[in-house]
C-alpha positions as CSV (number, residue, x, y, z in Angstrom):
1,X,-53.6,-36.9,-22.7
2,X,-52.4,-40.5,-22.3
3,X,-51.3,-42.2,-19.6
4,X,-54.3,-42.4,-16.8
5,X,-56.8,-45.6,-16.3
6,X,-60.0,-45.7,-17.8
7,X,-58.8,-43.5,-20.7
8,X,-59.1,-46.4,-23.4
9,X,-61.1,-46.1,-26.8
10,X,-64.5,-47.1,-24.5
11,X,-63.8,-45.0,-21.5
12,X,-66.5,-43.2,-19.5
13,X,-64.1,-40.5,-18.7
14,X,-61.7,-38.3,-21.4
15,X,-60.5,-34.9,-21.9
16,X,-60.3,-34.2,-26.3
17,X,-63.8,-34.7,-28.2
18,X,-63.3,-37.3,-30.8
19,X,-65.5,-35.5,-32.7
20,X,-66.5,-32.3,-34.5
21,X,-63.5,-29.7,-36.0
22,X,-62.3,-26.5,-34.5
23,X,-65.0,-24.4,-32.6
24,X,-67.7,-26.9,-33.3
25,X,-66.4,-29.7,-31.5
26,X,-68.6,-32.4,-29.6
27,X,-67.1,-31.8,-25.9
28,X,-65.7,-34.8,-24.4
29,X,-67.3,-35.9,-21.1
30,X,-64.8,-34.1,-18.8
31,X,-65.2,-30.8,-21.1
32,X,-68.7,-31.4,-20.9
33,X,-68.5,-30.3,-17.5
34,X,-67.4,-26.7,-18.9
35,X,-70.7,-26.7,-21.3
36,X,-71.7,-23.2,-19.9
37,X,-68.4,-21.3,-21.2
38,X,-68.0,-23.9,-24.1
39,X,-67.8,-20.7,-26.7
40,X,-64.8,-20.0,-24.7
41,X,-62.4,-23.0,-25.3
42,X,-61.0,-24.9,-27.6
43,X,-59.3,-28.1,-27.2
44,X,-56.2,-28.3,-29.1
45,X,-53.8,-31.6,-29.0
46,X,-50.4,-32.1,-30.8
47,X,-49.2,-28.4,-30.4
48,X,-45.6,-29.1,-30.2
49,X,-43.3,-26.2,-29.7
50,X,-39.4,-25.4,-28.4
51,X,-37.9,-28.3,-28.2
52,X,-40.2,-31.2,-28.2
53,X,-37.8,-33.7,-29.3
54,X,-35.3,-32.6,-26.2
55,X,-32.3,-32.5,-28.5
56,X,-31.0,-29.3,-26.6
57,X,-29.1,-29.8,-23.3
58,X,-30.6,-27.9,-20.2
59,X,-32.6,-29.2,-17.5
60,X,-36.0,-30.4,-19.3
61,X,-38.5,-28.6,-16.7
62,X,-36.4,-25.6,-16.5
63,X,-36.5,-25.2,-20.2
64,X,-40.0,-25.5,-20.3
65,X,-40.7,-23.0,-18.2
66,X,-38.4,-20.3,-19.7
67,X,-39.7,-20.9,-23.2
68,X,-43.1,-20.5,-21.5
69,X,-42.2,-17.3,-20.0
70,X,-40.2,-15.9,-23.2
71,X,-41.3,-17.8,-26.0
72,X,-37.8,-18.3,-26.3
73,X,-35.5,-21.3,-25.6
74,X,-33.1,-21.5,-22.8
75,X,-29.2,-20.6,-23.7
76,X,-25.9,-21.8,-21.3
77,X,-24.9,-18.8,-19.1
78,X,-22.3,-16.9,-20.3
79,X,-19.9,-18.2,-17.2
80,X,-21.1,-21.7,-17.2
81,X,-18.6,-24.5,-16.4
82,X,-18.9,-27.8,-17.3
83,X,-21.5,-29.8,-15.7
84,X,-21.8,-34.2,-14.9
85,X,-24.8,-34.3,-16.9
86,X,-25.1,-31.8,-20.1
87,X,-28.2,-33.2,-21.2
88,X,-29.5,-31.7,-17.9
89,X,-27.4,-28.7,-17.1
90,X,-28.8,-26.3,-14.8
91,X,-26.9,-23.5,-15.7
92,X,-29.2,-22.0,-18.7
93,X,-30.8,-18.8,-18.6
94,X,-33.4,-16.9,-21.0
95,X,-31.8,-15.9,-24.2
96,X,-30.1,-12.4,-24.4
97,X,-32.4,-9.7,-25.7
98,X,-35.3,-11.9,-24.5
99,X,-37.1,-11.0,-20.6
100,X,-40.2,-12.9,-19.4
101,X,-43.3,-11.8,-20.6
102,X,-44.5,-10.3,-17.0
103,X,-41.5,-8.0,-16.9
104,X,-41.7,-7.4,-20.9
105,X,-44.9,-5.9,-19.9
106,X,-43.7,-3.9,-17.4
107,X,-41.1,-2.4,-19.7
108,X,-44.3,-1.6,-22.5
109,X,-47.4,-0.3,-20.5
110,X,-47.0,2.1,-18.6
111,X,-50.1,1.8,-16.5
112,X,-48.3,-1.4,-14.5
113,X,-46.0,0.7,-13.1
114,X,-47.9,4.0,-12.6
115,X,-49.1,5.5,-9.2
116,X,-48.7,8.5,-6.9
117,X,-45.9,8.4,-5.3
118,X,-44.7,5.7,-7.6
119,X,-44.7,1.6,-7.1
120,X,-42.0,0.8,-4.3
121,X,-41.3,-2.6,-6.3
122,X,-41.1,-2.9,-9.7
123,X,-42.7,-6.4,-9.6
124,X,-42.9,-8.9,-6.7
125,X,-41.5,-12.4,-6.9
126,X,-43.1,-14.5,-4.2
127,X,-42.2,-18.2,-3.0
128,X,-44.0,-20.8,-0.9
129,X,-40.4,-21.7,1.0
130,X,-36.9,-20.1,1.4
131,X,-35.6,-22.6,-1.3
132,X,-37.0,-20.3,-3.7
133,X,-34.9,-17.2,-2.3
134,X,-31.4,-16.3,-4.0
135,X,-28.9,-16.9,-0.8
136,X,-30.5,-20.8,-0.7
137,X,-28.5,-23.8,-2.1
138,X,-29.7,-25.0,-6.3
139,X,-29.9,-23.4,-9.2
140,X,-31.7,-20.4,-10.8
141,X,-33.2,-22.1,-13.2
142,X,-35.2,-24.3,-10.2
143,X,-36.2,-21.4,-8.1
144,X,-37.0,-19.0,-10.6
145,X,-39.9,-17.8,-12.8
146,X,-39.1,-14.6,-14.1
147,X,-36.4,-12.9,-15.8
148,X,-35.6,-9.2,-16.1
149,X,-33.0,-10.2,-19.1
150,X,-30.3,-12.8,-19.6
151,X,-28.4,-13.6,-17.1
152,X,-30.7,-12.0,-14.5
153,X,-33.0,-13.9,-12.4
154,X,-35.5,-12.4,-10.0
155,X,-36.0,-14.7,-6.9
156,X,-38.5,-14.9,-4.8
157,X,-39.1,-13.9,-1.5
158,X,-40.0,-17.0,0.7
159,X,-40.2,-15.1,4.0
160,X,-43.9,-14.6,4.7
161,X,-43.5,-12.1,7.2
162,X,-41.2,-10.0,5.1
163,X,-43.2,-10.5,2.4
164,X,-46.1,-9.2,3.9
165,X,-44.2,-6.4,5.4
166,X,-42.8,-5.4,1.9
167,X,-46.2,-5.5,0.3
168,X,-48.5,-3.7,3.4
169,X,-45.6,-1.9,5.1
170,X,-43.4,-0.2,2.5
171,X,-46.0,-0.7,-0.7
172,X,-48.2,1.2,1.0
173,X,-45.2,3.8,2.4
174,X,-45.9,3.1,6.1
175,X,-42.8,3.8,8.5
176,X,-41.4,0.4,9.6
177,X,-41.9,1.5,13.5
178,X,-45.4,2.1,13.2
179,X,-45.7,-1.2,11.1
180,X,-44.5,-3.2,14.0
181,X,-46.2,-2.0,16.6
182,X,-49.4,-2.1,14.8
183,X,-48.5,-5.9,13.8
184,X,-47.5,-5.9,17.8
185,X,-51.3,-5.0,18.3
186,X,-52.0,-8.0,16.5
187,X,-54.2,-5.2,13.9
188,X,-55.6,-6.6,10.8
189,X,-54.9,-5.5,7.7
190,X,-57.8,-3.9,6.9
191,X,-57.3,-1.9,10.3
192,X,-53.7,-1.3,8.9
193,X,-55.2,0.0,5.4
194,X,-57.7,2.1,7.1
195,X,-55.4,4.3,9.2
């Protein structure tokens, strides 16, 4: 990490140990804080994978986040026109053949998407604000975390009421109707669960 005050050679306050090798490290003061699950990490610095030299066009963020999610890097869409700024073209997509790594492991254990009667939804994209739903202005690449394939983004729903109604009303298969007027009630959700 670079960048922040105080982080000099004689700084009371860092994040790598400057000394010791792999898990026998001396833990820097901020790691130091972590000394009870030390076993349990390792620092690593200078891991540099994609595209760390940002040779390929696509938005830089964006990019980031797909090869996080696929381990893959970012590809034009097929339909793409040409864009002001290719260095930071927003219309990229995961690689075909390639899906995020939540909805890869959807498609591999079956256990995620077991249950009598059945899941309802498949997965469940969720957002903090409409921006992130597929009807509002930007691109994919900005709204989106996961892909079910190239090409194929899965917005999020930034509605919390429908959200909530998805996820406790139909999830759990109860009939809209009653849903409202229990919600009209002003129930809780444990009350909701419950009966």
């Amino acid at each position: 990490m670079s960048g922040f005050s105080g982080e000099g050679e004689n700084a009371n306050w860092y994040w790598l140990p400057r000394s010791g090798t792999g898990s026998s490290y001396v833990p820097s003061p901020l790691l130091n804080l972590f000394s009870a699950v030390k076993n349990s990490i390792l620092p690593i610095d200078g891991l540099d994978l994609g595209d760390p030299d940002e040779r390929l066009n696509g938005d830089k963020t964006a990019q980031g986040m797909m090869f996080m999610g696929t381990g893959w890097i970012p590809v034009p869409l097929d339909d793409a026109r040409p864009e002001v700024d290719p260095a930071n073209a927003k219309q990229i997509t995961v690689p075909k053949g390639t899906k995020t790594i939540d909805q890869y492991l959807l498609d591999k254990v079956a256990a995620l998407t077991q249950g009598a009667p059945g899941p309802i939804f498949r997965s469940i994209q969720l957002g903090g604000t409409r921006y992130s739903m597929k009807d509002s202005s930007g691109f994919a690449c900005l709204k989106v975390l996961s892909y079910a394939g190239n090409g194929q983004p899965l917005f999020a729903e930034g509605r919390s009421q429908d959200a909530f109604n998805n996820i406790f009303g139909r999830g759990l298969g109860i009939d809209p109707v009653v849903l409202a007027r229990r919600q009209a009630q002003k129930n809780s959700i444990v009350n909701l669960v419950i009966k």
